[in-house]
Residue, then its C-alpha position, 0 to 999 in steps of 0.5 A: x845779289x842772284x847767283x851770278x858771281x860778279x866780278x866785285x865779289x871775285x875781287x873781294x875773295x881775291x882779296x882776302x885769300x891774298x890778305x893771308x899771305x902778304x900782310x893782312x891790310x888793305x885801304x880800299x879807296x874810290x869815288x863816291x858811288x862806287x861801293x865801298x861800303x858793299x864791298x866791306x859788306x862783301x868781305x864780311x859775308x865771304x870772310x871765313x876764317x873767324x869773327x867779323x868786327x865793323x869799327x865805328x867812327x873815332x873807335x879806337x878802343x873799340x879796335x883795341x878791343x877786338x884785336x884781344x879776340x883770339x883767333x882770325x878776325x876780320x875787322x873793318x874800317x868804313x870812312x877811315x878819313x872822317x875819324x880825327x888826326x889823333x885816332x888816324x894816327x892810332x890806327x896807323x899804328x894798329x894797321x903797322x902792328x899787324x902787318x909786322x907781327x903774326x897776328x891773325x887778323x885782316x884789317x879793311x879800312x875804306x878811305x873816299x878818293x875825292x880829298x886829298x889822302x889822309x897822311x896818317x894812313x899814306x903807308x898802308x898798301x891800297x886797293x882801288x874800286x874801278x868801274x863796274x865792268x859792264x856785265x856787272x852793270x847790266x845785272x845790277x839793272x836787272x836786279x834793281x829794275x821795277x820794270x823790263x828794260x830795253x837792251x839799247x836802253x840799258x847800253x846807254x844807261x851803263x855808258x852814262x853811268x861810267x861804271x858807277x854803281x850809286x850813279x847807275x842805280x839813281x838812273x835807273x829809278x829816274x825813269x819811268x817804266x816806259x822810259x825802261x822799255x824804250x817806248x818813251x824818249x829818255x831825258x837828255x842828258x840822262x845823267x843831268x845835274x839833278x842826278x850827278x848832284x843826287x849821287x855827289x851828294x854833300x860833297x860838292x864845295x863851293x867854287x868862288x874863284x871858278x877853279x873847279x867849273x874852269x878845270x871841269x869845262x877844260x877837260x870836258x873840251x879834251x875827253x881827258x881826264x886831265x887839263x893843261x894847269x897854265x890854261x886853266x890858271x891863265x883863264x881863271x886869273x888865278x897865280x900860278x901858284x894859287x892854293x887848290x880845293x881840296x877836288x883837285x890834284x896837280x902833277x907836272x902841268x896838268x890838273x885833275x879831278x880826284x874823282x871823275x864823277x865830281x867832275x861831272x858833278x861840277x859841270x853839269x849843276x852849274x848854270x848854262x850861263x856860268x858853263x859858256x862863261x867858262x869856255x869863253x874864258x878857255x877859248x880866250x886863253x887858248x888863243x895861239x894854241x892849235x886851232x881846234x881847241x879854242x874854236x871848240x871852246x868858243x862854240x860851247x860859249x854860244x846857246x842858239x845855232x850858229x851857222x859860221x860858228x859851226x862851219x869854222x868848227x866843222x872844217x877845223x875838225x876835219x882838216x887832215x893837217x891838224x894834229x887833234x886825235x879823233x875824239x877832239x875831233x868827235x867832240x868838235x864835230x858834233x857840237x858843230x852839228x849842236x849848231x848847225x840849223x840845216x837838217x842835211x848838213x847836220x846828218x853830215x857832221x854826225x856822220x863825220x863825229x860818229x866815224x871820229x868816235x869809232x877811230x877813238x874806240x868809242x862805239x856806243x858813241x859811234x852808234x848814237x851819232x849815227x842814229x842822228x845821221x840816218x833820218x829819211x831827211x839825210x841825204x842817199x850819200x850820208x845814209x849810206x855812209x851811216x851803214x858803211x860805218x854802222x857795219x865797220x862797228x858790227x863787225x868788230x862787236x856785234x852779229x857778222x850777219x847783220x854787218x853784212x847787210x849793213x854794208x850791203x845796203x851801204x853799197x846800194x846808197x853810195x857811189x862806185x870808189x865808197x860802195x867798193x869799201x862796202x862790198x868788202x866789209x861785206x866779204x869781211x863780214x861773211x869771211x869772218x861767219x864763215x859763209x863762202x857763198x855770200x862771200x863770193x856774193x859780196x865780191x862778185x864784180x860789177x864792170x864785167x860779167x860774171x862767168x861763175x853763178x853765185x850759187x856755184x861756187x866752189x872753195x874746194x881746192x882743184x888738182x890744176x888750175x882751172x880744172x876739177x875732175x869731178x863734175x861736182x865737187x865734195x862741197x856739192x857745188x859744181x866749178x867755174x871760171x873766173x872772169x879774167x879782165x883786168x881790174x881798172x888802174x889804181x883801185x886797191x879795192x878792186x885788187x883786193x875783191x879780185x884777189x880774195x876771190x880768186x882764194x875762195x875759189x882755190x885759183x891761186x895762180x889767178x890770186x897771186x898777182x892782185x893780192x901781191x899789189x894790194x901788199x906792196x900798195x899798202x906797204x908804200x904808204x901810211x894809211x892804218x886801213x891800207x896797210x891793214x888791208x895789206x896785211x890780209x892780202x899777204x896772209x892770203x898769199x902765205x907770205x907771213x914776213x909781208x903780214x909782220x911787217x904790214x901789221x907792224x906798220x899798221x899798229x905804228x900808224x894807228x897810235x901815231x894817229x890815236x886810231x884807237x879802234x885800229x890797235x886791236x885789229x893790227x895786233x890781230x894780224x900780227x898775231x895771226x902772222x906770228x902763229x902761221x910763222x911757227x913763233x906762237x911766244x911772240x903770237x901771245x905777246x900780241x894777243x895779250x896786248x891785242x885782247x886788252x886793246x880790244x876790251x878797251x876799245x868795246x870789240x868783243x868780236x876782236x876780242x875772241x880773234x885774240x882768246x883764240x890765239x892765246x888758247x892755240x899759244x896754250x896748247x902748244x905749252x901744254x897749259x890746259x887750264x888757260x886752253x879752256x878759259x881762252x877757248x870758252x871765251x873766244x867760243x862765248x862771243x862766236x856764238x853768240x854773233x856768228x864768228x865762225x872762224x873764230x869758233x874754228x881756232x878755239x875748238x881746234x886749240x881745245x883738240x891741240x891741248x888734248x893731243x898735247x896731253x897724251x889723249x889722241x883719242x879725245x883729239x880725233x874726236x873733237x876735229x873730226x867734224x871740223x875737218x871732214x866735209x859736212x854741215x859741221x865743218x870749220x871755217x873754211x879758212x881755217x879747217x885745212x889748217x887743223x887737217x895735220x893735227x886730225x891725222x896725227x890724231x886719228x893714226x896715234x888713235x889707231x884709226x888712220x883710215x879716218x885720215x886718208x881721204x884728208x891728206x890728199x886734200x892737203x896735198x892740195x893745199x899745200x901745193x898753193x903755197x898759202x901756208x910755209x909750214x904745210x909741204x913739212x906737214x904734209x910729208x908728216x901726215x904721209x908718213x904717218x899713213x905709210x906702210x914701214x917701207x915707205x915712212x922711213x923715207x917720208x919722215x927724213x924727207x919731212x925733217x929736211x923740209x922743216x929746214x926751210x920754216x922758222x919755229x921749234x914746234x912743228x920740227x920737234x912733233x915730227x922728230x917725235x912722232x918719228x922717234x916714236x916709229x923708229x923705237x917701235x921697231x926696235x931701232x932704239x939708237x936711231x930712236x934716242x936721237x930723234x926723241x932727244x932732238x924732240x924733247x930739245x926742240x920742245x923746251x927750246x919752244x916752250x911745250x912742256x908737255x909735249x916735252x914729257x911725251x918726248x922723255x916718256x917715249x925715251x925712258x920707254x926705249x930704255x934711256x933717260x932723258x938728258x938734263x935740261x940744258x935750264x936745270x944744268x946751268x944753274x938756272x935753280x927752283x924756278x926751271x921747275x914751273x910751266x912757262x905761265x907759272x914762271x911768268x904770273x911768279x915773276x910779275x908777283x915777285x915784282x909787287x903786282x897783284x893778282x889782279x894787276x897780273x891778270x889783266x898784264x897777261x890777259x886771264x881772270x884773276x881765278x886763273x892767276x890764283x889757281x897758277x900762284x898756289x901750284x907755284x907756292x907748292x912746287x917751290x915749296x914757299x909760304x907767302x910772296x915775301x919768300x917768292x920774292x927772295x927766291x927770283x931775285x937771287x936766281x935773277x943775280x945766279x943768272x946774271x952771274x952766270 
């Protein structure tokens, strides 16, 4: 391996350093060609502690032998399974011997997945190889590649691999260096049944019966990993009580391969004649099941194209009444395409099977398809769909600026209702680089004339509607009108482009009444995209309660239809929602299911939204490690495809942390240009947002002058109404700048509008920056109250740190703090951690790894090792046995209380 550290290694460092707390054995099990041997090769190398000792086949006494070794010793077992019963059962024994007693040794044993388990060692504690994650996979291509490899040739040579390192590795040298550089065509399938069998090696039985073919081409129907057992038994004529092989594994109505590469092993070594004689066999059995299945089955069991065949399919796949979820009916409609002679209707059918596998969160499946949907001989309308849809998958995973001009391009192929889709996935796409202008390009109308020239439009907000007092604005640009026709009835597009761009212009009053229709259309109906849409429409407006309530129903609607793609974004608005709301808790909740929806779904662009709102969540607890990875994460992706907004949100979190820590200096310097006009400045969506922040900053910095060009802009902006926390703010950041005559007044008149906003945080930083002013004046009765109010308000909201700036400033005003209302009910050790840290103990405590820990909370497995030893040490514990004993008996102290 390079210098890289892949996250194999990272697992097997884990790995060991939780090995010397909880026990010291571990199974490590997986498919063939996933590395288990490498990863005992990994664990020798890393393994510190003593001697490293690799036990052959039946070595028992060998084994006996090297626990003698005094000191730490690392033993490990390659291919356990293959030893015999006796000496199984001895080294069961051996395994139960050290996890019970203080020996100082570390036991590795691996077993293969694809049989059944051996019994002697069903006890033992296991650890499962997954998939490689496809960075790993890309640089193990890089290593083991002869020659230079094509970026779109390495995404399909990852893809087919499925995360399998000896399969991705046998792909790799099957082709040709040519092959590599995407100058030659790649075999199809790349992974066929040569390859598979190379990888599968020995380990594929033989099938007299046809059970495994059966259950193989049955799953193969569904994408599942499992298929329906009566529908296998009944297509295979087999007794529902017929004995498996040794493959297969059986659990409450459904079969499955033990392992997903023999499953694909078995399928594509056997004969084409043998495969349609299977799915013939399926659709027979199926018959009386819903329609799609059986039809899919009976297309599979034909070789030449087959026109009827593939129209019943096709119209089956697409008819809106059927329960299939979209990857059957991405499955369906491109075998229906498979069959189909007529060129144009062929590019039809992809463009429908890439549009399913794009809702089924597939999209490097999506982007194939529709490379077979866009030849010159498709016609205009499937062309333009293919961009629109090419744009949709760009958007979510890939540049911004190369979305737009997909979508635009789609806008100019399709006729008027699908170009109005485009055109706003063009705006999305220069929403999210940040791009004004080309927003206001992409949503210019086309049934009026246009009163505003592009180039001159004006995102700065003006002190009257319609009117500006400058001839040119602080952007540089000079303002305009907005047409005022009326948009044709019934065209939520039309709504929704009116209404953004009456925001990007700061004409509110001309916003407000398309883009509450846009809601209330939205919140009437079902449909994922609807409701989405609806959801921006009322983060436009400020109204949180209609984006809660829209993202909730999009969510809802979205895995009722198995709209997978459509999770994460939900989840994106709900969290947005939340974080504008004041509760940034439940704002984490959402992000961390939105970030493992979005990594599951393959949209990193989603997926940096959610790690810059789980860093903004971070700075409000004070957490600053999980601010930094958040933030580099959601940074990494923004950088890389322009996500503008997305970049805003990190570096503004980032600032959060360093004013939450006490460093207002550091603070001020990281939003300066952020908030200040210039090149430099965030998103315009978000920059405003940050302004409260930058003044707090630059006043507690010493340098309020910084400032007071700023707050007048947000007087502005608050007076539109697009944000409930910002007239509070803003009587803040008055007071903040005020003279003592006048701040008096501006911070009570600050607290009494916080009475309208719901969450803790907002309220509790302007009684504290208040407290601050009053004990710097000596007013150290009126100080204490509203320190403590402060610190109160802080614990309520989870912000330990900014908590302690409370109690800092109280001690400083000659008072101490009063207990914490945890502390002084009993609540025990526990009070004692940081919100993260009392998470991470509590899901160990309930038996989770740190691996499985991570990926619940959605940090790396370093940042949970790094929590779990601060955790040890704070309560004073040796291993997880005691943190276990200590939640569950200040869980019962609780549940007394």
């Amino acid at each position: 391996m390079t210098g890289h550290t892949t996250a194999r290694q990272r697992l097997t460092a884990e790995l060991l350093d939780a090995l010397r707390t909880d026990g010291g054995v571990r199974v490590v099990t997986g498919e063939p060609g996933c590395g288990r041997t490498t990863f005992l090769d990994h664990a020798a190398r890393l393994f510190r502690g003593g001697p490293v000792r690799h036990v052959r086949a039946d070595g028992v006494r060998e084994l006996d032998e090297a626990l003698r070794t005094a000191g730490p010793l690392l033993v490990c077992v390659d291919d356990a399974d293959l030893w015999d019963a006796p000496s199984r059962a001895a080294l069961a024994r051996t395994a139960a011997r050290i996890r019970e007693t203080a020996v100082r040794t570390t036991l590795l044993l691996t077993v293969a997945n694809h049989r059944p388990p051996p019994p002697e060692l069903a006890d033992l504690p296991v650890l499962r190889l997954g998939p490689l994650a496809p960075g790993d996979a890309a640089l193990l291509i890089r290593e083991r590649a002869d020659s230079a490899v094509d970026p779109a040739v390495r995404e399909e040579l990852i893809t087919a691999a499925e995360g399998n390192p000896a399969l991705l590795l046998a792909l790799v040298r099957r082709l040709s260096p040519d092959q590599l550089g995407g100058r030659r065509a790649l075999p199809r399938p790349p992974a066929d049944g040569e390859v598979l069998a190379d990888v599968a090696g020995d380990r594929l039985p033989g099938d007299p019966r046809g059970l495994l073919l059966t259950t193989a081409a049955a799953a193969r129907a569904t994408g599942e990993e499992e298929a329906d057992a009566a529908l296998v038994l009944r297509a295979a004529h087999a007794a529902a009580n017929a004995p498996l092989p040794g493959l297969l594994t059986r659990g409450e109505g459904r079969l499955r391969f033990r392992s997903a590469l023999m499953a694909r092993a078995v399928y594509a070594t056997a004969s084409s004649e043998d495969r349609r004689a299977a799915h013939l066999a399926l659709a027979e059995a199926a018959t009386g099941q819903e329609d799609l299945l059986p039809l899919l089955h009976g297309a599979w069991a034909v070789s030449a194209p087959a026109p009827a065949v593939a129209a019943s399919l096709a119209a089956a796949a697409t008819d809106p009444s059927s329960p299939a979820p979209p990857a059957l009916r991405r499955r369906a409609l491109t075998r229906a395409a498979d069959l189909t002679p007529d060129e144009a209707e062929r590019a039809r059918r992809h463009l429908a099977a890439a549009e399913q596998a794009l809702l089924a969160g597939h999209a490097a499946d999506a982007l194939r398809l529709l490379d077979r949907a866009r030849g010159r001989s498709a016609p205009a309308a499937v062309r333009g769909g293919a961009e629109l849809l090419r744009g949709a998958v760009l958007l979510a995973d890939g540049p911004v600026e190369d979305a737009r001009e997909s979508f635009l391009l789609a806008a100019d192929l399709l006729p008027p209702p699908a170009a109005a889709r485009a055109t706003l996935g063009a705006a999305d796409a220069a929403w999210s680089a940040g791009d004004p202008t080309a927003c206001l390009s992409a949503l210019a109308p086309t049934h009026t004339p246009r009163t505003l020239p592009l180039a001159e439009a004006c995102v700065r907000v003006p002190k009257q509607p319609g009117s500006c007092d400058e001839p040119t604005c602080r952007c540089g640009q000079s303002c305009g009108t907005l047409p005022t026709n009326p948009p044709p009835d019934g065209d939520p597009s039309s709504d929704h482009r009116d209404g953004m761009r009456a925001v990007l212009l700061a004409r509110f009053d001309l916003a407000a009444t398309p883009l509450r229709r846009v809601v209330e259309n939205g919140l009437h109906g079902t449909d994922p995209d609807h409701l989405l849409r609806s959801a921006a429409a009322a983060l436009m407006l400020g109204d949180v309660t209609s984006a809660r309530r829209a993202g909730a129903r999009a969510l809802a609607a979205a895995r009722t239809s198995g709209s997978v793609a459509l999770e994460p974004r939900a989840l994106e608005y709900l969290a947005y929602a939340e974080l504008r709301a004041g509760r940034h808790q439940l704002a984490r909740t959402h992000a961390e299911e939105g970030l493992r929806a979005a990594e599951r779904a393959g949209q990193r662009n989603t997926a940096a939204h959610h790690h810059a709102v789980l860093a903004l969540a971070a700075s409000i607890e004070g957490e600053a490690d999980l601010v930094a990875e958040h933030a580099e994460e959601a940074l990494r992706t923004a950088r890389r495809h322009g996500l503008a907004q997305a970049a805003t949100l990190a570096h503004w979190a980032a600032a959060r942390a360093d004013l939450g820590a006490g460093r207002p200096r550091e603070a001020a310097q990281r939003l300066g240009p952020l908030v200040r006009p210039g090149a430099r400045r965030g998103h315009f969506a978000v920059w405003m947002l940050a302004v409260p922040c930058f003044v707090e900053a630059a006043a507690s910095a010493g340098r309020p002058q910084h400032a007071a060009a700023l707050v007048e802009d947000f007087a502005l902006w608050a007076a539109c109404g697009a944000d409930p926390q910002a007239p509070s703010q803003l009587l803040r950041c008055r007071a903040l700048l005020a003279g003592p005559d006048t701040a008096d007044e501006l911070y009570l008149s600050a607290l009494d509008r916080h009475d309208d906003t719901v969450g803790d945080f907002e309220r509790a930083r302007t009684e504290l920056l208040y407290g601050k002013w009053l004990r710097r004046r000596r007013r150290l009765r009126e100080a204490r109250t509203r320190l403590e109010e402060a610190r109160l308000g802080f614990e309520r909201c989870g912000a330990p740190l900014w908590a302690q700036q409370a109690a800092a400033e109280l001690r400083a005003g000659g008072a101490a703090p009063s207990p914490a209302p945890a502390a002084s009910s009993g609540a025990g050790d526990l009070a004692r951690l940081t919100p993260q840290q009392l998470r991470i103990a509590r899901y160990v405590a309930a038996g989770a790894t740190n691996r499985e820990v991570a990926l619940s909370l959605s940090v790396s497995t370093r940042t949970v090792d790094y929590h779990l030893r601060n955790v040890f040490a704070t309560l004073g514990l040796r291993s997880r046995v005691e943190l276990v004993r200590l939640v569950e008996q200040e869980e019962k102290t609780g549940a007394r209380l």
